[in-house]
TIVEXFI-312149 format. One line per field, with one value per residue (C-alpha): x, y, z; residue in three letters. Coordinates in steps of 0.5 Angstrom, whole numbers, plus 500, padded with zeros to 3 digits. Layout:
X	X, ...
Y	Y, ...
Z	Z, ...
rest	ALA, ...
***
This chain:
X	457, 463, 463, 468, 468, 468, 474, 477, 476, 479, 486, 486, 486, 491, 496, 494, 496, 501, 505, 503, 507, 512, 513, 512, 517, 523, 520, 521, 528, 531, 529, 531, 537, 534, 528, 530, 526, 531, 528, 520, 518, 522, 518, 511, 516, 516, 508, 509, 513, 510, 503, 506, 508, 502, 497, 503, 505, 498, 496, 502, 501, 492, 495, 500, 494, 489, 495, 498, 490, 489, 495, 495, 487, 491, 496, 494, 486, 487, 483, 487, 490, 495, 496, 503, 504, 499, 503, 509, 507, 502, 509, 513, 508, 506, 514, 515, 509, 512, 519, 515, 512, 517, 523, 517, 517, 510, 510, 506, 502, 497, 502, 503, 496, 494, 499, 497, 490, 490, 492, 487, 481, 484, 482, 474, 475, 475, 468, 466, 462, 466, 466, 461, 455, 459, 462, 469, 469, 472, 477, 479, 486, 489, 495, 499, 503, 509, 507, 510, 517, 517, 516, 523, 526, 520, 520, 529, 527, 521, 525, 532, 527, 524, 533, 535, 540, 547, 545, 545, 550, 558, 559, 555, 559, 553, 548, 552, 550, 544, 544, 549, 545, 539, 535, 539, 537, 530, 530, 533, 529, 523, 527, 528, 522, 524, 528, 535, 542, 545, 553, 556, 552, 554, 550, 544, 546, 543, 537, 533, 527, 526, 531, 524, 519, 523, 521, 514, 513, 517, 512, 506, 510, 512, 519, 524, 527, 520, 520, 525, 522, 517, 522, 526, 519, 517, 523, 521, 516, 519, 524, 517, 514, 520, 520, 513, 515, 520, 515, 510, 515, 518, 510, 508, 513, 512, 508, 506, 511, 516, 515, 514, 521, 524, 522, 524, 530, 531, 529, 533, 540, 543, 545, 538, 537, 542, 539, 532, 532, 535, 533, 537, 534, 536, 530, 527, 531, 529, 522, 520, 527, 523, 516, 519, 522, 516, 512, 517, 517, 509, 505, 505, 513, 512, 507, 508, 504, 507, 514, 511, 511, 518, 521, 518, 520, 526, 527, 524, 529, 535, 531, 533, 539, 544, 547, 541, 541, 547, 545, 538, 536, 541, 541, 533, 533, 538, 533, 527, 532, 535, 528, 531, 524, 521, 521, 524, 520, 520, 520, 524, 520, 517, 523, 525, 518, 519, 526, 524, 518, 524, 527, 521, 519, 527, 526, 519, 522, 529, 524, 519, 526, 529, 522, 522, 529, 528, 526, 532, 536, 533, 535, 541, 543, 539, 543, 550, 550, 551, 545, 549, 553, 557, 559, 562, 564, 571, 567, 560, 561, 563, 558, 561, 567, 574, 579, 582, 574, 573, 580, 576, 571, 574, 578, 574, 569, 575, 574, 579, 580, 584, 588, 586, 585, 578, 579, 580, 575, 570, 571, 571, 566, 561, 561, 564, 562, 558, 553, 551, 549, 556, 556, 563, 570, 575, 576, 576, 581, 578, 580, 579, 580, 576, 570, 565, 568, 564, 566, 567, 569, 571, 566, 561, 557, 551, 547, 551, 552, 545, 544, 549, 546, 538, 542, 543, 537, 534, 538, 537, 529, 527, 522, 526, 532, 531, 530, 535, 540, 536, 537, 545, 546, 543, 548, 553, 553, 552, 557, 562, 559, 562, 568, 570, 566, 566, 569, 567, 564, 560, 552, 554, 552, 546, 542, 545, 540, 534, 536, 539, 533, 528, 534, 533, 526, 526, 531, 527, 521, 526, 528, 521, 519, 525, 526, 517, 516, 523, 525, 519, 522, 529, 528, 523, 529, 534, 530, 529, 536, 539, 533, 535, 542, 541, 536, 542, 547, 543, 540, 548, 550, 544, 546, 554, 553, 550, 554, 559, 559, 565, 564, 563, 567, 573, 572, 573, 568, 562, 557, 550, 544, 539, 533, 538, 537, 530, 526, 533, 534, 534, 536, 544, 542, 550, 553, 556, 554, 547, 549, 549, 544, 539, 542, 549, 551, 557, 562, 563, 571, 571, 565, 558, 556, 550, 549, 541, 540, 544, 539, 543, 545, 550, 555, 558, 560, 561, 567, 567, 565, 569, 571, 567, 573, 578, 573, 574, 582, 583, 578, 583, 589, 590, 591, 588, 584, 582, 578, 575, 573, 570, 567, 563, 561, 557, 554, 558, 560, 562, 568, 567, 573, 574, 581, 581, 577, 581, 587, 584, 580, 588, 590, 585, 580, 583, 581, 582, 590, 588, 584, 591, 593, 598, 593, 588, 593, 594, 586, 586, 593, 588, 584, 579, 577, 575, 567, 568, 573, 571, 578, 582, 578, 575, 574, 569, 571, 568, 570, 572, 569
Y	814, 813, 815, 820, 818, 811, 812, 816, 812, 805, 809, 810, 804, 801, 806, 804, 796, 797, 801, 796, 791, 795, 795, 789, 786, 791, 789, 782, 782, 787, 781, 775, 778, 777, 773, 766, 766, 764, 767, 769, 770, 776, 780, 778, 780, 787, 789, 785, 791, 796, 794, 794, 802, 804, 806, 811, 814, 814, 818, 822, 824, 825, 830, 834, 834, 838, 843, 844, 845, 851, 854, 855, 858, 864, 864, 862, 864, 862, 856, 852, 843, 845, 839, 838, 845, 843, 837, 839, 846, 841, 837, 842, 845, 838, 837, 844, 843, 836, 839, 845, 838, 833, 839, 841, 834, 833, 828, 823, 817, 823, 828, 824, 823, 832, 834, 829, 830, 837, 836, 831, 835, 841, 837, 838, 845, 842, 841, 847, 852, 857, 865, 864, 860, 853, 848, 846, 843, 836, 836, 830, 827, 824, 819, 820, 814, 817, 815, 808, 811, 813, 805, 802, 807, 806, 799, 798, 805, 800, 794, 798, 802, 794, 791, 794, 799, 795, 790, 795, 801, 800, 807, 809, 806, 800, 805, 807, 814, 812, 807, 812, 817, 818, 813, 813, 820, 819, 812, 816, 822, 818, 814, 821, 824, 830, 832, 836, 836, 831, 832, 826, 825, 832, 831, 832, 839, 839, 841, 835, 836, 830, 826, 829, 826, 820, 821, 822, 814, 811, 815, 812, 805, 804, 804, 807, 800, 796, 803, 802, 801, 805, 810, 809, 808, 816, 818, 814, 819, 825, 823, 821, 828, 831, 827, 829, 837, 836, 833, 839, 845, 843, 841, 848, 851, 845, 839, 833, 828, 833, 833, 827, 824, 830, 826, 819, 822, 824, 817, 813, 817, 812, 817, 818, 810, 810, 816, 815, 809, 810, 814, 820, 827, 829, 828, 833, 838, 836, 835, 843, 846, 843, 846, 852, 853, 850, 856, 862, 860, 860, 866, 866, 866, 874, 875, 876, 871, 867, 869, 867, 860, 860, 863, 857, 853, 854, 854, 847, 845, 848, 845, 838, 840, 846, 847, 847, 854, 855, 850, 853, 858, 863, 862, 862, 868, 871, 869, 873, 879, 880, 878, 871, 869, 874, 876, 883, 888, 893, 900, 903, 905, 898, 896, 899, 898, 890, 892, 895, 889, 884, 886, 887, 879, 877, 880, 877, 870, 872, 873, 867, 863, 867, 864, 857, 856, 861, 855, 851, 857, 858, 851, 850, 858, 856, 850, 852, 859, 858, 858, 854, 850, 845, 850, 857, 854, 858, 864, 864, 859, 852, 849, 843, 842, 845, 847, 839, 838, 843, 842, 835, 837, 843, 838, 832, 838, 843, 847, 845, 838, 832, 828, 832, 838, 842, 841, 833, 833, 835, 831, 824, 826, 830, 830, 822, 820, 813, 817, 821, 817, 816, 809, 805, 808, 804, 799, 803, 799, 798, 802, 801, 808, 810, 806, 813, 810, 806, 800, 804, 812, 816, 814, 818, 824, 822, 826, 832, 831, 832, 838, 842, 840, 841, 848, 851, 849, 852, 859, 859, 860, 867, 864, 859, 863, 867, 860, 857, 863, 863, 854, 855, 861, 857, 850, 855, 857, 850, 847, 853, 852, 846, 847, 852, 851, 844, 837, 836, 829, 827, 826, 834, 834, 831, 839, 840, 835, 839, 844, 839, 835, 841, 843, 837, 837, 843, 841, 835, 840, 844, 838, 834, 843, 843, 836, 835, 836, 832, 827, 827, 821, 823, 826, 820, 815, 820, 820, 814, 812, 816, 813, 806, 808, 811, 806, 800, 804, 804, 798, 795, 800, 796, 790, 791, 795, 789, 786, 781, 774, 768, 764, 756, 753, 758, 762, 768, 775, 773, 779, 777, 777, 782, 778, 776, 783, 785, 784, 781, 781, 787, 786, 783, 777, 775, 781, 779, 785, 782, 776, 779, 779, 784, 788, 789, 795, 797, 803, 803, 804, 807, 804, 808, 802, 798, 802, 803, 795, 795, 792, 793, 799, 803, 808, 812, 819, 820, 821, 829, 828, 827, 820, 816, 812, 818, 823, 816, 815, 823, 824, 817, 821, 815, 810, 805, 801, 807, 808, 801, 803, 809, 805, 801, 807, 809, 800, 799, 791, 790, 794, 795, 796, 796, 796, 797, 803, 806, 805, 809, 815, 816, 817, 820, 825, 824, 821, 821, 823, 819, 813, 809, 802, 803, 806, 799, 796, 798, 797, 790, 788, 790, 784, 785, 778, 778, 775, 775, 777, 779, 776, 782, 787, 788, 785, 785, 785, 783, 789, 785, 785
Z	473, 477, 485, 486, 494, 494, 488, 494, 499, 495, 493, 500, 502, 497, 499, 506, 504, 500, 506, 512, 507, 505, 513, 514, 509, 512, 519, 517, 514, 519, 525, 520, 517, 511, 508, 510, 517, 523, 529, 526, 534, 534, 530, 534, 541, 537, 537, 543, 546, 542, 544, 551, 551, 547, 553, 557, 549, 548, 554, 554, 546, 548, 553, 549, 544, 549, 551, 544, 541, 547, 546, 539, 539, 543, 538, 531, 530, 523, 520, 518, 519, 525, 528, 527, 531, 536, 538, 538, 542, 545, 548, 550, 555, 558, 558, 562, 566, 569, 569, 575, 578, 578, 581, 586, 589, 587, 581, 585, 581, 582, 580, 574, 572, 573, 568, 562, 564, 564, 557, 556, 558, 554, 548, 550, 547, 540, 540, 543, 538, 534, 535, 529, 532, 529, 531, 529, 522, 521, 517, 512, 511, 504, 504, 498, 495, 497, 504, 502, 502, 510, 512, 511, 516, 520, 521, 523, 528, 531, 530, 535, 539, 542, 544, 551, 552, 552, 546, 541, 538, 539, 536, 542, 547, 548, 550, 556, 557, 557, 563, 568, 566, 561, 564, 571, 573, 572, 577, 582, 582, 583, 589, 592, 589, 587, 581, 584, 581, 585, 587, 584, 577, 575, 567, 573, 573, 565, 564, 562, 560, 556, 562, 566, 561, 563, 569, 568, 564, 570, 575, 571, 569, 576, 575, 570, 569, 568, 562, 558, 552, 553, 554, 549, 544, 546, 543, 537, 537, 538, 531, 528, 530, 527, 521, 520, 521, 516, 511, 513, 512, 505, 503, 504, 500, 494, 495, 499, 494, 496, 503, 505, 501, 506, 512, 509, 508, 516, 518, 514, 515, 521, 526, 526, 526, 532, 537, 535, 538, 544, 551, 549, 547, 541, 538, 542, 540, 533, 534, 537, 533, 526, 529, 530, 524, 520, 524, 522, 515, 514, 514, 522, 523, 521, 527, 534, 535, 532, 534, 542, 539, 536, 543, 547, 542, 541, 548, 549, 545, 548, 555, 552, 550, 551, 545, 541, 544, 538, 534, 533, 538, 535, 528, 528, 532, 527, 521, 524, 525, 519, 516, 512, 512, 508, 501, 500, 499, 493, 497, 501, 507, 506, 507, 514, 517, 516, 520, 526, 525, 525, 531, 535, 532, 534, 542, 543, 541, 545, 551, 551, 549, 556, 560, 557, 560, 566, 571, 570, 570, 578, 580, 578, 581, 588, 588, 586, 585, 578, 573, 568, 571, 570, 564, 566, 572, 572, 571, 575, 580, 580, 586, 589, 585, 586, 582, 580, 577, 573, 569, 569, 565, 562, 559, 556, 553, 551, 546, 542, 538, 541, 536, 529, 525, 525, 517, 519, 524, 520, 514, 518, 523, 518, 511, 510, 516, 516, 520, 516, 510, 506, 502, 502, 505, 507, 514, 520, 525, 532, 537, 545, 547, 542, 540, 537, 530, 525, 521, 515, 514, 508, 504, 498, 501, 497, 503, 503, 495, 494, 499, 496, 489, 492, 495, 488, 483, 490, 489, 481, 483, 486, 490, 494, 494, 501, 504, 502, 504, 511, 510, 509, 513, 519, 518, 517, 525, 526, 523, 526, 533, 532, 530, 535, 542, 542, 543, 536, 536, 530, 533, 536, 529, 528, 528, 521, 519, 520, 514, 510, 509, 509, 503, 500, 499, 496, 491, 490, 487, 484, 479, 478, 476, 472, 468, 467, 461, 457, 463, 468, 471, 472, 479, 482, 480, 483, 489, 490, 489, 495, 499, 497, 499, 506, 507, 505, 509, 515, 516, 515, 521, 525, 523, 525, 531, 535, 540, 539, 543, 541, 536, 540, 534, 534, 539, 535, 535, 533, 531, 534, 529, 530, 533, 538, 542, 540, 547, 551, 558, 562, 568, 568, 572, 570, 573, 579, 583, 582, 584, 591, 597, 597, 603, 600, 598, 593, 592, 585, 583, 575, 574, 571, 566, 566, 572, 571, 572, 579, 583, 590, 594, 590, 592, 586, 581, 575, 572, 573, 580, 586, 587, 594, 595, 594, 599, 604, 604, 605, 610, 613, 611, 607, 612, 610, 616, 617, 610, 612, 618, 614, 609, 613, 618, 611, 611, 604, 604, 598, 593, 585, 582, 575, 574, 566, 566, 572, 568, 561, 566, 568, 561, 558, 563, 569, 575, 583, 584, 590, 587, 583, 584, 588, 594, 592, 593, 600, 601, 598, 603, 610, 608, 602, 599, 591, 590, 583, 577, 570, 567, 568, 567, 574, 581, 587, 594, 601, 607, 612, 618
rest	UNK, UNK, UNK, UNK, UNK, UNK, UNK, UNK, UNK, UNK, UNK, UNK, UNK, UNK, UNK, UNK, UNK, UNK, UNK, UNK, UNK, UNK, UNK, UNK, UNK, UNK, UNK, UNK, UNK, UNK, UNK, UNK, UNK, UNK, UNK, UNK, UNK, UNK, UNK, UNK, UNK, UNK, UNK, UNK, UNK, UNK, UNK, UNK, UNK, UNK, UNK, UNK, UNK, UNK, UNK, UNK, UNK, UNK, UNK, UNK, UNK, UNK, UNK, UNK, UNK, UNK, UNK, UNK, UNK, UNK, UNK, UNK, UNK, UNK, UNK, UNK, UNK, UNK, UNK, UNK, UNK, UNK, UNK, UNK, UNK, UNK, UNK, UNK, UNK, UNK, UNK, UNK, UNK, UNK, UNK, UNK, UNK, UNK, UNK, UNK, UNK, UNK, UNK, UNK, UNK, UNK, UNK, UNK, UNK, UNK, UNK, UNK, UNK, UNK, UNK, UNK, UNK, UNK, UNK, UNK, UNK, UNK, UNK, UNK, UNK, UNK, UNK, UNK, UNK, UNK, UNK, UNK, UNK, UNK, UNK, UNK, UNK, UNK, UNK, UNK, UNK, UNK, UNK, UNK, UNK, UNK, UNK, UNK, UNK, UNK, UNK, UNK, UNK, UNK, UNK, UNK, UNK, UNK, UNK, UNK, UNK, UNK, UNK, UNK, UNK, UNK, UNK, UNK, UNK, UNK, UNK, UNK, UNK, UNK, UNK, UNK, UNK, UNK, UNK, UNK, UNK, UNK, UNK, UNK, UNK, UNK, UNK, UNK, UNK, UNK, UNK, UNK, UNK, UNK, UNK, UNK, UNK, UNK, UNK, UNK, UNK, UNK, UNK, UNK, UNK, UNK, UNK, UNK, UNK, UNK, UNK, UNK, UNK, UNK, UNK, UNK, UNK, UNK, UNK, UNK, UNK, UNK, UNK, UNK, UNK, UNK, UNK, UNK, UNK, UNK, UNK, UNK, UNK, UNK, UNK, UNK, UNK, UNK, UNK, UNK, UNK, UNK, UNK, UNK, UNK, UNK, UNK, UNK, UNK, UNK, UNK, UNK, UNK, UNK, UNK, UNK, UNK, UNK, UNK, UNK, UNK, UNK, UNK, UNK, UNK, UNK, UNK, UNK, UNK, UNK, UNK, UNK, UNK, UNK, UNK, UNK, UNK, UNK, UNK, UNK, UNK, UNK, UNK, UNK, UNK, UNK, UNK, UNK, UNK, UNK, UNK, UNK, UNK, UNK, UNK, UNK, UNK, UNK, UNK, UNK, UNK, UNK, UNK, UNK, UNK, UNK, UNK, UNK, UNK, UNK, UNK, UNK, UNK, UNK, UNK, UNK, UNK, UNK, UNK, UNK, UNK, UNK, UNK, UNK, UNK, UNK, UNK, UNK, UNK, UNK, UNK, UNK, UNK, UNK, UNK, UNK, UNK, UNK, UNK, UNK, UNK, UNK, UNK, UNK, UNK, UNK, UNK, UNK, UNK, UNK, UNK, UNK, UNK, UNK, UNK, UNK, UNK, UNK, UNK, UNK, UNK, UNK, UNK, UNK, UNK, UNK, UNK, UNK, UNK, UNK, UNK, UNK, UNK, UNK, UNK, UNK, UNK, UNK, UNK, UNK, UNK, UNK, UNK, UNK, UNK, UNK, UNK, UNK, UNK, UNK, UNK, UNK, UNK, UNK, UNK, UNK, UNK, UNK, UNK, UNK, UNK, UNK, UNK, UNK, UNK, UNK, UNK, UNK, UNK, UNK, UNK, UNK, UNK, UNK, UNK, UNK, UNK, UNK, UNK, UNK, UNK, UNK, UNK, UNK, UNK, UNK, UNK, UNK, UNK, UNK, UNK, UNK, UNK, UNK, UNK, UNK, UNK, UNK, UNK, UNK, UNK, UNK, UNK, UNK, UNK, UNK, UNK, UNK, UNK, UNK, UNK, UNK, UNK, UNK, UNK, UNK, UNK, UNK, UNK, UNK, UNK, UNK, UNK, UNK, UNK, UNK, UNK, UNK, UNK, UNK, UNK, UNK, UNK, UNK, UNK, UNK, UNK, UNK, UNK, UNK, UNK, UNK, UNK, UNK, UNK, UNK, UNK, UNK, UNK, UNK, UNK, UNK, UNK, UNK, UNK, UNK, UNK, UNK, UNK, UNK, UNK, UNK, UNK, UNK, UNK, UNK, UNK, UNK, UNK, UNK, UNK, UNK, UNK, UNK, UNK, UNK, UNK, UNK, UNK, UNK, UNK, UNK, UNK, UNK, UNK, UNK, UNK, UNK, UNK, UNK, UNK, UNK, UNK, UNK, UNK, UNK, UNK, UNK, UNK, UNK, UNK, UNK, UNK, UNK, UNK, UNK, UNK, UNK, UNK, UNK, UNK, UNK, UNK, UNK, UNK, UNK, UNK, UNK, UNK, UNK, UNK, UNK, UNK, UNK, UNK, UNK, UNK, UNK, UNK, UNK, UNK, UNK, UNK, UNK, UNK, UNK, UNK, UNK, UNK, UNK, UNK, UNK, UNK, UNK, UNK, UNK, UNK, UNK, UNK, UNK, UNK, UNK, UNK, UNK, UNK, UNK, UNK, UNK, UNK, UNK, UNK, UNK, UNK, UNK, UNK, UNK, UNK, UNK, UNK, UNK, UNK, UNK, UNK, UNK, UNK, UNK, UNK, UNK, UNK, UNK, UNK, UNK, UNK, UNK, UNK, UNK, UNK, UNK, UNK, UNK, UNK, UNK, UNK, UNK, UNK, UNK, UNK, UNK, UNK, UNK, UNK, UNK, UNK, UNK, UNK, UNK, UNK, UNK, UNK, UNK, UNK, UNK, UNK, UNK, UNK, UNK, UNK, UNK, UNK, UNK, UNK, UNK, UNK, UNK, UNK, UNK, UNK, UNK, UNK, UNK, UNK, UNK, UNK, UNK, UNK, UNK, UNK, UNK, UNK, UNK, UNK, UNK, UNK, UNK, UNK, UNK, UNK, UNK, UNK, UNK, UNK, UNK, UNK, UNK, UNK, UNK, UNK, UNK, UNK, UNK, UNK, UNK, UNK, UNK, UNK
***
């Protein structure tokens, strides 16, 4: 007779083969840029990098384990496998308790090693008796063939995850948010030890919870410049983790297969590919909205319990980013008003108790949300009587800026389109846009004001072709009907929020993936139901196809998003090849203001780029911001002998000016009325002396003495 065990553990294993093959072999590729080997070392650079991350991503995780563990005893006490809640929940609350710390001015190396160790000692809790006398039961876990399908995804995220800042991504300007504020915030805050809103990066005024975690893996690497990749690997994770949520919700309502094709769909789309894998924090916003949804549609979204970890939830995630407060927050607690999630009852009286119980679950969620988002609401009102500014500055208060700077930043985040309609906009940015999956389209020219556009738009909407297809075999079944409703009810206001509150950039959209992909996955169980008994293998060939497709269209993004260099023979652009980025310098040696002595110190003129790998002393501001130079030459009258006497009274030694970016801040934002050419001109003629040119597009001056 056979063992069924030793049957079980040998499937198991071939399911564990054939995936760590299948992600090697798309590893391979992705660095080689195809089969033939022209860089092999850049696949052991990226276990190399991987490996050097591990023991902060480890601790970090280890810890959110222990909170997520304790927090969910008190809320769910229900037996059940949670582990997918409890590091999501888990995560939020170390992330909220290093934001108290780091704001507090605590987060010392001690500091750092309390708020995962806490977390970590919480998990202890797991081998205490339960109520009954017995310990916590062990439970097993299967991997199912399906598995395989996350590994193409997986590998190109590690793969863009392990290249710096500034080699990848032109659609989003070469990391450039990444290195003038995700990661530059969090290398100031830890040289002021302190985490405030600093008057001339106004984006520290937003409330960072992900930007703080930053700051913690800085603390515990020793610096946030020697923690860029592990930086960059944690918000990896959280992309996994909302995968895995994902995967979880449309496995509760259909099956695993089901699930996991859900989360391989979310991995493979490239805008998750480009975000992912860089320091920003939408994956955040994913992550703990997924959880929260994932919590609302099981049997504990229609308990208060549970409505207090949907509150603290979504409140994380409007932590990681404002406008997950419309695109999540609201349509969730909507969901939970209306009873979206819940099947309608048969009688009336039935009906109108599970109303008044749906408010109460809708104000609970409301108010722990409310809380969740009360410290940084605190701060920014201490610091600028304002508790969401720089928004509403016009009405609550506008802190350190005047007038001229509000109507800046009411310009560049205006609620009205730039150059397009709304129907246009939505059409290029969303449903053909490269981002978001769409296979072919024609050539888009390059721009230089305008480099957020892919190589190609305007092509098939294979992602949005299958939601919609996935939102109708989802409405012909009375089982997942409600759910479908409450899916589209919820992209319905984030497609809306879009178009009428903001600027209207394509990544604003990616929130609209969690119900897409959550819709997919249940349309996937739907047609495996519907055509098993005459054509079973039509919905797996379908699936499959779209995750080809994605996996395709993300892996040439990839491949054409790299920097260019000038071809040696030619001179004309040459795009790098992958394995050229993975594991590249960090420290831009080659910029001339790396190049000077030690003690120098250097106003930036229209400058934030690369900002993060300035190793002198720097004076800057943000575009948003009140100028350095601008304050100097009217607080000299403009005379401009007495803005050098200004300018070395403050020690600075050397100017920045980046004449090209002035020139499109001018014509596009605004600038500093005061900062022109005709003012630097005047500067330049008291005796500055170029040091060193980039062509054109910038030069560095000496103050004369």
């Amino acid at each position: 007779m056979s063992n069924p065990e030793r049957k079980s553990g040998s499937t198991v294993l071939q399911r564990i083969i054939a995936s760590t093959i299948t992600f090697l072999l798309v590893l391979w590729f992705t660095t080689q840029n195809g089969l033939p080997p022209e860089h092999p070392e850049s696949v052991m650079s990226v276990f190399k990098v991987i490996a050097g991350a591990l023991p902060v991503l480890a601790a970090l995780w280890i810890g959110a384990a222990g909170y997520g563990y304790a927090l969910r005893r008190l809320c769910i006490h229900k037996p059940g496998r949670y582990f997918i809640e409890e590091l999501a929940i888990g995560m939020v609350c170390l992330l909220l308790v290093n934001w108290i710390v780091a704001w507090g001015g605590w987060l010392s190396q001690t500091g750092a090693i309390a708020v995962f160790g806490a977390g970590a000692l919480l998990n202890l809790l797991k081998f205490l008796p339960s109520k009954t006398g017995k310990s916590v039961e062990r439970q097993t876990f299967t991997i199912p063939w399906s598995v395989v399908l996350l590994m193409p995804g997986l590998a190109m995220l590690l793969v863009a995850a392990c290249c710096p800042p500034g080699t990848l991504w032109r659609v989003e300007a070469f990391g450039y948010d990444v290195t003038s504020y995700h990661l530059q915030l969090p290398r100031e805050w830890l040289a002021s030890s302190k985490m405030l809103g600093l008057e001339h990066n106004v984006y520290s005024f937003l409330p960072s919870l992900i930007e703080g975690g930053y700051l913690l893996i800085g603390v515990l690497s020793g610096s946030v410049v020697s923690a860029v990749y592990t930086c960059q690997l944690f918000h990896v994770s959280l992309g996994l983790l909302a995968a895995a949520t994902i995967g979880k919700t449309v496995a509760n309502r259909s099956n695993t297969t089901a699930g996991v094709g859900a989360a391989a769909m979310f991995l493979a789309v490239p805008w998750i590919l480009i975000t992912a894998s860089m320091a920003y924090n939408e994956m955040g916003v994913l992550a703990f909205a997924a959880a929260a949804m994932l919590i609302l549609f099981s049997n504990h979204g229609n308990t208060r319990s549970g409505a207090v970890l949907i509150g603290l939830l979504v409140g994380a995630a409007t932590l990681c980013k404002l406008t997950a407060g419309a695109m999540f927050a609201i349509p969730i607690g909507l969901i939970l008003l209306f009873n979206l999630n819940r099947s309608q009852s048969t009688t009336a009286e039935q009906q109108d108790a599970k109303r008044i119980h749906a408010v109460q679950l809708a104000l609970i969620a409301a108010i722990v949300g409310s809380l969740t988002l009360s410290p940084y609401f605190i701060r920014n009102y201490s610091q600028t009587g304002n508790p969401i500014f720089p928004f509403a500055a016009e009405t609550l208060g506008a802190g350190h800026w005047d007038e001229q700077l509000v109507q800046r930043w009411d310009t560049a985040h205006g609620l009205s389109p730039k150059h397009e309609g709304k129907p246009t906009a939505l059409t290029r940015q969303w449903l053909l846009n490269t981002g978001y999956g769409a296979v072919g389209g024609r050539i888009t020219p390059r721009e230089t004001q305008n480099i957020a556009r892919f190589d190609r738009e305007g092509g098939v909407p294979i992602l949005w072709i299958v939601v919609a297809v996935a939102a109708i075999l989802c409405f012909i079944n009375k089982s997942t009907r409600r759910l479908a409703a409450a899916l589209l009810f919820m992209l319905t206001i984030q497609v809306g929020f879009w178009l009428f509150a903001t600027h209207m950039q394509s990544r604003f959209l990616i929130p609209t993936l969690l119900p897409a992909c959550l819709l997919a996955g249940l349309g996937y169980d739907r047609l495996t139901t519907l055509t098993k008994a005459k054509a079973p293998t039509i919905a797996p060939v379908i699936g499959s196809a779209v995750l080809i497709a994605l996996i395709a269209v993300s892996y040439t993004t990839f491949a054409s998003q790299t920097r260019t260099i000038p071809d040696p023979a030619t001179g004309e652009p040459l795009q790098t090849p992958i394995w050229m980025a993975v594991d590249a310098p960090l420290d831009s040696a080659d910029h001339p203001i790396n190049r000077l002595p030690e003690n120098s110190k250097v106003l930036l003129v229209a400058d934030n780029s690369g900002l993060l790998y300035l190793k002198p002393t720097i004076v800057y501001a943000s575009a948003f911001d009140e100028a350095p130079l601008g304050k100097f030459i009217r607080e000299a009258d403009g005379d401009p002998q007495v803005v050098n006497k200004l300018l070395r009274g403050q020690g600075i030694t050397h100017i920045w000016v980046h004449w090209a970016e002035l020139d499109r801040l001018h014509n596009t934002y605004g600038h500093d009325p005061d900062v022109t050419h005709a003012t630097l001109n005047q500067l330049i003629a008291t005796g500055w002396q170029p040091v060193d040119t980039v062509g054109q597009t910038a030069t560095l001056y000496v103050l004369p003495r």
